[in-house]
mmCIF file as Biopython writes it, N, C-alpha, C and O atoms, coordinates in Angstrom:
data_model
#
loop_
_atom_site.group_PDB
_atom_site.id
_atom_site.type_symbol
_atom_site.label_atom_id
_atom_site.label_alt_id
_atom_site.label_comp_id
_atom_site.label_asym_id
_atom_site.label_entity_id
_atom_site.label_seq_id
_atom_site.pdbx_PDB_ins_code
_atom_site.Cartn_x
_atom_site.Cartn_y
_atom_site.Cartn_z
_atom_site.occupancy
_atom_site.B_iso_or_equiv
_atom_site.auth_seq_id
_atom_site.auth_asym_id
_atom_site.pdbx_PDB_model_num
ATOM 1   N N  . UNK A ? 1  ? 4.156   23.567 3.652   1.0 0.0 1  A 1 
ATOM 2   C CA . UNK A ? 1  ? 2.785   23.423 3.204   1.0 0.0 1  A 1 
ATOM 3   C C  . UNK A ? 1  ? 2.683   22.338 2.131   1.0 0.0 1  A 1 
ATOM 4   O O  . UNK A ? 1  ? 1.624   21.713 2.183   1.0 0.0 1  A 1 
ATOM 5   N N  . UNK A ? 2  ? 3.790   21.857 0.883   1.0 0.0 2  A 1 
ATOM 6   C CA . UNK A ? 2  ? 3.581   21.462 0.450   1.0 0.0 2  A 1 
ATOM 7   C C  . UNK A ? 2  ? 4.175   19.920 0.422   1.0 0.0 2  A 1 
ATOM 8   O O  . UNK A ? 2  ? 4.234   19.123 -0.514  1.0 0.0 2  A 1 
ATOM 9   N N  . UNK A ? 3  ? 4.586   19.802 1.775   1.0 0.0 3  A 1 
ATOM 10  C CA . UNK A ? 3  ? 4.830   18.406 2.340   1.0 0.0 3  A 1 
ATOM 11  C C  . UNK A ? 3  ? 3.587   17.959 3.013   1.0 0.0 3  A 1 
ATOM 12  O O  . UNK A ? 3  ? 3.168   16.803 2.957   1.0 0.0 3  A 1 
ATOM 13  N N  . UNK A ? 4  ? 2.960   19.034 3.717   1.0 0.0 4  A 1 
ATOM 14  C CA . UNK A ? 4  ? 1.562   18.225 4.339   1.0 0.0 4  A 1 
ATOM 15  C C  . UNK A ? 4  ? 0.343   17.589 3.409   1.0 0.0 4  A 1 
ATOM 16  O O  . UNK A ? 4  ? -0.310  16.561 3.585   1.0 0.0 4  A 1 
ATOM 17  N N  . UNK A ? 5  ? 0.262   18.844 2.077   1.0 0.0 5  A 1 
ATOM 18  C CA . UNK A ? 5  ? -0.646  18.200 0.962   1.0 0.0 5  A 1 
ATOM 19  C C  . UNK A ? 5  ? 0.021   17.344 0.244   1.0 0.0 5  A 1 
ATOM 20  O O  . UNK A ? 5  ? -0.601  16.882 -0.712  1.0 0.0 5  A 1 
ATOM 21  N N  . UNK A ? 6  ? 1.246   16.933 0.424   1.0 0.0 6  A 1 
ATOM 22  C CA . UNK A ? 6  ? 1.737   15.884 -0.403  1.0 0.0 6  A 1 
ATOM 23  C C  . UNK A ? 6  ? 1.625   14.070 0.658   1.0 0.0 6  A 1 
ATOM 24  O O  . UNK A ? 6  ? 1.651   12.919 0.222   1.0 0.0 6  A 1 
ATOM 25  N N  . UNK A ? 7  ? 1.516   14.535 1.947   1.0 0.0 7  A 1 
ATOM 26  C CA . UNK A ? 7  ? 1.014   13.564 3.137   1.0 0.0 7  A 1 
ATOM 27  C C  . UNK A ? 7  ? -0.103  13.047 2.933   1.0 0.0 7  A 1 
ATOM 28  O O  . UNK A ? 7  ? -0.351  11.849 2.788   1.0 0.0 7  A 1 
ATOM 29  N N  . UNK A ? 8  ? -0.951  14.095 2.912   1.0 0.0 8  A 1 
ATOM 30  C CA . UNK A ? 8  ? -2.446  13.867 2.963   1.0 0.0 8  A 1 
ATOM 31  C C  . UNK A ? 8  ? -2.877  13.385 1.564   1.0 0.0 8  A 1 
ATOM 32  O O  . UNK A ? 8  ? -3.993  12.867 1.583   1.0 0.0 8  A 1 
ATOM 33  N N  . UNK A ? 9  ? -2.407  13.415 0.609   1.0 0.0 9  A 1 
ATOM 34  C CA . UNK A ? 9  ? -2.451  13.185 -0.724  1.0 0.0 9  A 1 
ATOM 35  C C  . UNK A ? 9  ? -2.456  11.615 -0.813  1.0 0.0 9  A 1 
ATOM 36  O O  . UNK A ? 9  ? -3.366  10.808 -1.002  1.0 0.0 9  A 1 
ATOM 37  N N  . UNK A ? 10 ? -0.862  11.456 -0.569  1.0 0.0 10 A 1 
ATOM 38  C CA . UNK A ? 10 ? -0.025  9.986  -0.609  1.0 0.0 10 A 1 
ATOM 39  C C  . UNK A ? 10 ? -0.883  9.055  0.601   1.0 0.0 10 A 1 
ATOM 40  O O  . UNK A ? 10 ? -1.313  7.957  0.246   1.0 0.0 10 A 1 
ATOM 41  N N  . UNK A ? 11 ? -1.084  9.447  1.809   1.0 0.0 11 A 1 
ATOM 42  C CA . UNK A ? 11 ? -1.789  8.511  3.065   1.0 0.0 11 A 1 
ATOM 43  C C  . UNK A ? 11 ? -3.096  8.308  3.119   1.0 0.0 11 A 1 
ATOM 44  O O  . UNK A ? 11 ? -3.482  7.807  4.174   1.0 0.0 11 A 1 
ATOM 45  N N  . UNK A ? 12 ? -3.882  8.530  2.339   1.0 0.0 12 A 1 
ATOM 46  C CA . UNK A ? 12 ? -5.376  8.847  2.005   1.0 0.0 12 A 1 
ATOM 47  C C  . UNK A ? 12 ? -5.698  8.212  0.574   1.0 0.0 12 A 1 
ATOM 48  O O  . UNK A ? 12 ? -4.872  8.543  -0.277  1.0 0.0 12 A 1 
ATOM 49  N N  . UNK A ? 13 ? -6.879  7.242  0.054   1.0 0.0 13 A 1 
ATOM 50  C CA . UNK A ? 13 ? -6.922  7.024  -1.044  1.0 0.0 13 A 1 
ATOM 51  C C  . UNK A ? 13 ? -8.469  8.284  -1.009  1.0 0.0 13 A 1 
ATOM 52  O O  . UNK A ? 13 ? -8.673  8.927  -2.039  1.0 0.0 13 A 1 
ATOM 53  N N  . UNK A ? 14 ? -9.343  8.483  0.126   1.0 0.0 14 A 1 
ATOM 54  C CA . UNK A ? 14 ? -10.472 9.939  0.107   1.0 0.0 14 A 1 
ATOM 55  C C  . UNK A ? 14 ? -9.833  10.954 -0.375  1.0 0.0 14 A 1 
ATOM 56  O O  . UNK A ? 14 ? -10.249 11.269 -1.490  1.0 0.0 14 A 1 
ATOM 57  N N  . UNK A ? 15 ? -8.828  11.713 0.094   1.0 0.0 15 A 1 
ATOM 58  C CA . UNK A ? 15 ? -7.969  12.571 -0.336  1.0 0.0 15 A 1 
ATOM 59  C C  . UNK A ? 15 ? -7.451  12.916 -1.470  1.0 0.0 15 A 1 
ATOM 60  O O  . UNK A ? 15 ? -7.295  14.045 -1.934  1.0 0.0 15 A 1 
ATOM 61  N N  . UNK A ? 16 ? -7.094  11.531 -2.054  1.0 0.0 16 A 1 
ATOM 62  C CA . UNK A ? 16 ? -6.603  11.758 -3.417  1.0 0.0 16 A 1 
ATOM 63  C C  . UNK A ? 16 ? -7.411  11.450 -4.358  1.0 0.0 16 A 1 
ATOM 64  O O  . UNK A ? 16 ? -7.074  11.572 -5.536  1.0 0.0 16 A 1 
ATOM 65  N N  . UNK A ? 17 ? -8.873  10.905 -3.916  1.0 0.0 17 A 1 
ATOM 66  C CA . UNK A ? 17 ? -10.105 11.422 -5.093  1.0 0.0 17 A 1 
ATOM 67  C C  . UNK A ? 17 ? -10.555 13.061 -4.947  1.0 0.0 17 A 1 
ATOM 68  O O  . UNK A ? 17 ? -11.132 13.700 -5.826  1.0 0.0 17 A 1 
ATOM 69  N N  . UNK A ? 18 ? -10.247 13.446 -3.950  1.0 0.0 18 A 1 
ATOM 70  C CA . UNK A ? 18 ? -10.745 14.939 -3.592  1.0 0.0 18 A 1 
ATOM 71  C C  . UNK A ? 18 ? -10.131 15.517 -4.635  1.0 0.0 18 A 1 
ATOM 72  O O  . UNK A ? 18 ? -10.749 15.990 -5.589  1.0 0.0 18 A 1 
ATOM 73  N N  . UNK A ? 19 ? -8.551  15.516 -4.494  1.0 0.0 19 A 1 
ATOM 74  C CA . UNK A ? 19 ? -7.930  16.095 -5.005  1.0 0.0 19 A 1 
ATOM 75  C C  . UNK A ? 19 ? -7.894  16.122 -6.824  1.0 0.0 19 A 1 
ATOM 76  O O  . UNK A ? 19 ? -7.541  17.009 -7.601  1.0 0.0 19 A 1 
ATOM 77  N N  . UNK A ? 20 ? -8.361  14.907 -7.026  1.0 0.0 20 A 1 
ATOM 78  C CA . UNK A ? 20 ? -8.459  14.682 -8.581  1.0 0.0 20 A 1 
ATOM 79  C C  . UNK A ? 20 ? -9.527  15.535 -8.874  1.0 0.0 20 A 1 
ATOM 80  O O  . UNK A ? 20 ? -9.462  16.475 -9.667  1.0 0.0 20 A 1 
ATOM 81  N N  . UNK A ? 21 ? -10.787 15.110 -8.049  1.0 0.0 21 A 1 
ATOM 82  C CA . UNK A ? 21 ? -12.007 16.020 -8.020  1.0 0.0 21 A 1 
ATOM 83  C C  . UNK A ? 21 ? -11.857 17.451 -8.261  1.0 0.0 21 A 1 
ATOM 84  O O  . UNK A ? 21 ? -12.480 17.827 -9.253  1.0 0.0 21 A 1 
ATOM 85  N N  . UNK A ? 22 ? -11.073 18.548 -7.509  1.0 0.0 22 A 1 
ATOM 86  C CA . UNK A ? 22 ? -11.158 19.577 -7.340  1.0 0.0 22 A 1 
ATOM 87  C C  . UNK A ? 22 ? -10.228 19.994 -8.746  1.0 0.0 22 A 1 
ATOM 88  O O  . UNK A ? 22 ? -10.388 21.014 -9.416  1.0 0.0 22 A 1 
ATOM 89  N N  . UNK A ? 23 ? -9.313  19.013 -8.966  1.0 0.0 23 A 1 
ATOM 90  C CA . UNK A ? 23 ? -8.655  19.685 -10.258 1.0 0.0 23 A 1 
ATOM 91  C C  . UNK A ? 23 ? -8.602  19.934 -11.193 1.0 0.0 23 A 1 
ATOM 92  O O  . UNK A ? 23 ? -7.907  20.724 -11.832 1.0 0.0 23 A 1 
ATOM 93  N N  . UNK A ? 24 ? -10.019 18.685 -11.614 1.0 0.0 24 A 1 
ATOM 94  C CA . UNK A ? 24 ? -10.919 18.466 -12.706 1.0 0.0 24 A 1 
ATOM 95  C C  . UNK A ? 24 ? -12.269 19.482 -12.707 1.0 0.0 24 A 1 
ATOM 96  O O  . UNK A ? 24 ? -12.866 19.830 -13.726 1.0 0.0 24 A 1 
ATOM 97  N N  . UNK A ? 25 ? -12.582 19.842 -11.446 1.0 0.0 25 A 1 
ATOM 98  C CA . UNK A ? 25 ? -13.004 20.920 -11.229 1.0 0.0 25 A 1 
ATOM 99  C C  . UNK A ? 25 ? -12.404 22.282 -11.877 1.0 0.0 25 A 1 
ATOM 100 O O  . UNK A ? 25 ? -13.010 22.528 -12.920 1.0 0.0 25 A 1 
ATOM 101 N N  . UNK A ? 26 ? -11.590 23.065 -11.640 1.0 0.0 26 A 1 
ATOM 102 C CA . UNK A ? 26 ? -10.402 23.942 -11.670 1.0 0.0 26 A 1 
ATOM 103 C C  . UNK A ? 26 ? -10.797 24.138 -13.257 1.0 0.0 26 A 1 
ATOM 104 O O  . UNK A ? 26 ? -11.374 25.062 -13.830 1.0 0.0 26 A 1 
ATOM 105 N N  . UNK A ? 27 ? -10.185 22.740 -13.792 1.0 0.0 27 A 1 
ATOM 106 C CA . UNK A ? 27 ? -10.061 22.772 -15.319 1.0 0.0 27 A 1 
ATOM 107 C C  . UNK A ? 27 ? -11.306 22.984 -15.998 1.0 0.0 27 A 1 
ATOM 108 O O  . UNK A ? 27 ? -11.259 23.465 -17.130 1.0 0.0 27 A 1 
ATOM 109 N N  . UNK A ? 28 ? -12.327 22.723 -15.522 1.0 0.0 28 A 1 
ATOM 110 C CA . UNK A ? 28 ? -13.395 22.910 -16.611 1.0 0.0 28 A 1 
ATOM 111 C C  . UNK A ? 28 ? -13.893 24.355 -16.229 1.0 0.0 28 A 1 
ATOM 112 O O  . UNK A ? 28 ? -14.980 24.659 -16.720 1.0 0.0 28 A 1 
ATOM 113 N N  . UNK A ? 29 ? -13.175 25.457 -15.299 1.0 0.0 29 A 1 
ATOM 114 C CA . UNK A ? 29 ? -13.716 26.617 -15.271 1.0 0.0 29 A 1 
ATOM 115 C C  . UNK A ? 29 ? -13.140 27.113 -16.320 1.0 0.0 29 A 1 
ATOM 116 O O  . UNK A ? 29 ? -11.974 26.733 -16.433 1.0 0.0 29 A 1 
ATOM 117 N N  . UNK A ? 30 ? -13.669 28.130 -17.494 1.0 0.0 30 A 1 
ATOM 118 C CA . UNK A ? 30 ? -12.743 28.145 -18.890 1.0 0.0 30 A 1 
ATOM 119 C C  . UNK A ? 30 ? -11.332 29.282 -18.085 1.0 0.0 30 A 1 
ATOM 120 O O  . UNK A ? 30 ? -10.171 28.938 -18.304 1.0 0.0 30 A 1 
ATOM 121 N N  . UNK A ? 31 ? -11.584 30.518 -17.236 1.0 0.0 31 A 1 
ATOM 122 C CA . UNK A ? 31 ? -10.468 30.993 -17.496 1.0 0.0 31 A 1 
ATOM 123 C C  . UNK A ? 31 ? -9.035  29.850 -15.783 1.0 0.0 31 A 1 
ATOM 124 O O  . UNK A ? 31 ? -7.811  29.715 -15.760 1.0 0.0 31 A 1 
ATOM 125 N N  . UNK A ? 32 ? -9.553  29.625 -15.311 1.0 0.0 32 A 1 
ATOM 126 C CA . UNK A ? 32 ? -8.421  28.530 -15.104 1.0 0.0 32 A 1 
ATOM 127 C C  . UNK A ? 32 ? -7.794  27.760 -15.729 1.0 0.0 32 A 1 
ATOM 128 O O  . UNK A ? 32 ? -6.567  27.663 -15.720 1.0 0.0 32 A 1 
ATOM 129 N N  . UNK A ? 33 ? -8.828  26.891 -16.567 1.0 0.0 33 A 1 
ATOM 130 C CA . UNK A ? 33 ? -8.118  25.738 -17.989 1.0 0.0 33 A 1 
ATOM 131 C C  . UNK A ? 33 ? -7.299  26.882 -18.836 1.0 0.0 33 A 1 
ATOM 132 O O  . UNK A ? 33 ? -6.391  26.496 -19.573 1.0 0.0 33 A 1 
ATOM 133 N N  . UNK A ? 34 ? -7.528  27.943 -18.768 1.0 0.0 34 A 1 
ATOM 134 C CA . UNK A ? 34 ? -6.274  29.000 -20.123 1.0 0.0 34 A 1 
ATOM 135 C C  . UNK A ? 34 ? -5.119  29.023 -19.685 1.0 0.0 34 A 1 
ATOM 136 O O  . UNK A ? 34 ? -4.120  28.774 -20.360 1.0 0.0 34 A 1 
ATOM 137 N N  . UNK A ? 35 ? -5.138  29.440 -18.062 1.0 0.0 35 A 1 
ATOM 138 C CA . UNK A ? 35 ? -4.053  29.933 -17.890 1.0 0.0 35 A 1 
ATOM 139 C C  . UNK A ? 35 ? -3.188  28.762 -17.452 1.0 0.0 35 A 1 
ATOM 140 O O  . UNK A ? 35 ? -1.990  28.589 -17.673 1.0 0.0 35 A 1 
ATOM 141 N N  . UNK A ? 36 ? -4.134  27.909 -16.712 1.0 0.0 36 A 1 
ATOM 142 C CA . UNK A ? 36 ? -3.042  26.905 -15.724 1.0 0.0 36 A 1 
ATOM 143 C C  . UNK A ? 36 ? -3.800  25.272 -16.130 1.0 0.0 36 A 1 
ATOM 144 O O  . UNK A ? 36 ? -4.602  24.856 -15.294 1.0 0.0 36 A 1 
ATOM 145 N N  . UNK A ? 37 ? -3.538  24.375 -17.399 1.0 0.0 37 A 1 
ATOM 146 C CA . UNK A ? 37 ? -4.026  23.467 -17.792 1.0 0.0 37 A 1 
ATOM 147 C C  . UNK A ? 37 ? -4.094  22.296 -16.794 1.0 0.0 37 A 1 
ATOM 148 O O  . UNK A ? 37 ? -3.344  22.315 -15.819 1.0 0.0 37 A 1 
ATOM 149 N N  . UNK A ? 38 ? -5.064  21.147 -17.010 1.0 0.0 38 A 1 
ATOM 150 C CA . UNK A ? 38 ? -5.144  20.354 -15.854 1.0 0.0 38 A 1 
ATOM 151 C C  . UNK A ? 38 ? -4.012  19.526 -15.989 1.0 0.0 38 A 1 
ATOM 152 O O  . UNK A ? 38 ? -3.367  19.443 -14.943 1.0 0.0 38 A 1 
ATOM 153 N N  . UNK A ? 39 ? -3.398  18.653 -17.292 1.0 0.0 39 A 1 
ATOM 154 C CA . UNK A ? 39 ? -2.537  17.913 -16.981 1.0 0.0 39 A 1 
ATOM 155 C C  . UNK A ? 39 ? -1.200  18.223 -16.081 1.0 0.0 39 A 1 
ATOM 156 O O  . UNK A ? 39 ? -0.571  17.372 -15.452 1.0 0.0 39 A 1 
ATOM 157 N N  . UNK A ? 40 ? -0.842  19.895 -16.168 1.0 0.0 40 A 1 
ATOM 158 C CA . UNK A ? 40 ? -0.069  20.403 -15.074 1.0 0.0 40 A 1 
ATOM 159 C C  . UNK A ? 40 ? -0.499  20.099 -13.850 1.0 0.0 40 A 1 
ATOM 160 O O  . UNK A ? 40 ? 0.048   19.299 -13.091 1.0 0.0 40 A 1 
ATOM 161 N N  . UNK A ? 41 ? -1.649  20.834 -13.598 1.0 0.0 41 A 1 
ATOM 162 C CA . UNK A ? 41 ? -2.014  20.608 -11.617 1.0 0.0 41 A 1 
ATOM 163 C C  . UNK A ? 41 ? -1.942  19.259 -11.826 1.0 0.0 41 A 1 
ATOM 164 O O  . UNK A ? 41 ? -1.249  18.822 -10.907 1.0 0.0 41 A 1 
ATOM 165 N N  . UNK A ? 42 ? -2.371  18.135 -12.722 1.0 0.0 42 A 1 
ATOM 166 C CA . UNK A ? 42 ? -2.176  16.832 -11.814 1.0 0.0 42 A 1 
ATOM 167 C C  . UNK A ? 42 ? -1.020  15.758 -11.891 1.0 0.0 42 A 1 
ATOM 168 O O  . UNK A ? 42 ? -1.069  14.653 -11.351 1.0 0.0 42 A 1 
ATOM 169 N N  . UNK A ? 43 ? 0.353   16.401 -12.880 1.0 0.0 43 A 1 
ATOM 170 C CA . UNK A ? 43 ? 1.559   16.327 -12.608 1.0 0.0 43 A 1 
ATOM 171 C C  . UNK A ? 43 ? 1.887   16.253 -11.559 1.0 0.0 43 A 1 
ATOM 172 O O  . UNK A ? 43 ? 2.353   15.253 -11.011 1.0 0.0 43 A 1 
ATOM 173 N N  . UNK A ? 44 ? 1.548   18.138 -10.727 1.0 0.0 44 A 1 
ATOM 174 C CA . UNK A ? 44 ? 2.010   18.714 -10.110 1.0 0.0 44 A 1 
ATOM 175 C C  . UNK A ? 44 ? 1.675   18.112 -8.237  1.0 0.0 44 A 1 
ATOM 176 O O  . UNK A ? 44 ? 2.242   18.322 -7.165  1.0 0.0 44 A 1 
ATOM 177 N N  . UNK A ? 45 ? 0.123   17.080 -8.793  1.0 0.0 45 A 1 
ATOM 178 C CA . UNK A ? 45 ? -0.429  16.733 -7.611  1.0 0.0 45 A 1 
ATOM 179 C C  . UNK A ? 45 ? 0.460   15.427 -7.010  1.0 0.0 45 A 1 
ATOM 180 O O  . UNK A ? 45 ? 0.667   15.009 -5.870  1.0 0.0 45 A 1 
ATOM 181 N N  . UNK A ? 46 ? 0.958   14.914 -8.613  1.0 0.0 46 A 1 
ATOM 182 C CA . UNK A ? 46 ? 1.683   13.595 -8.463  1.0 0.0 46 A 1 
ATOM 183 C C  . UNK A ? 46 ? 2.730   13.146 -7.838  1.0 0.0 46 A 1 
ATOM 184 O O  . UNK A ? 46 ? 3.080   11.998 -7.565  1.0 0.0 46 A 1 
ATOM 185 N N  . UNK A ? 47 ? 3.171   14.111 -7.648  1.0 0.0 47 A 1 
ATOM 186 C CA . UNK A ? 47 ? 5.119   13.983 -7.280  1.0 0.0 47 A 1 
ATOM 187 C C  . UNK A ? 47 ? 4.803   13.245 -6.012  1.0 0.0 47 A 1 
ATOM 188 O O  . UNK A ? 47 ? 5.713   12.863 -5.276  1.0 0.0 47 A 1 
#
């Protein structure tokens, strides 16, 4: 699973605004930003 979102991520420049989108999303919900901060998910989006 996390070879295909890392495909679709890397082969897509739509994709990888989505993905910034949704994570920046994520983060400004307050109890997501507590537990799981954004600069992680978009580390985590980076690899």
């Amino acid at each position: 699973m996390e070879s295909l979102l890392e495909h679709f991520i890397t082969q897509s420049v739509a994709y990888s605004l989505i993905a910034v989108m949704l994570v920046a999303f994520l983060e400004s919900l307050a109890l997501v930003g507590l537990i799981l901060p954004g600069t992680v998910m978009m580390a985590g989006s980076a690899r």
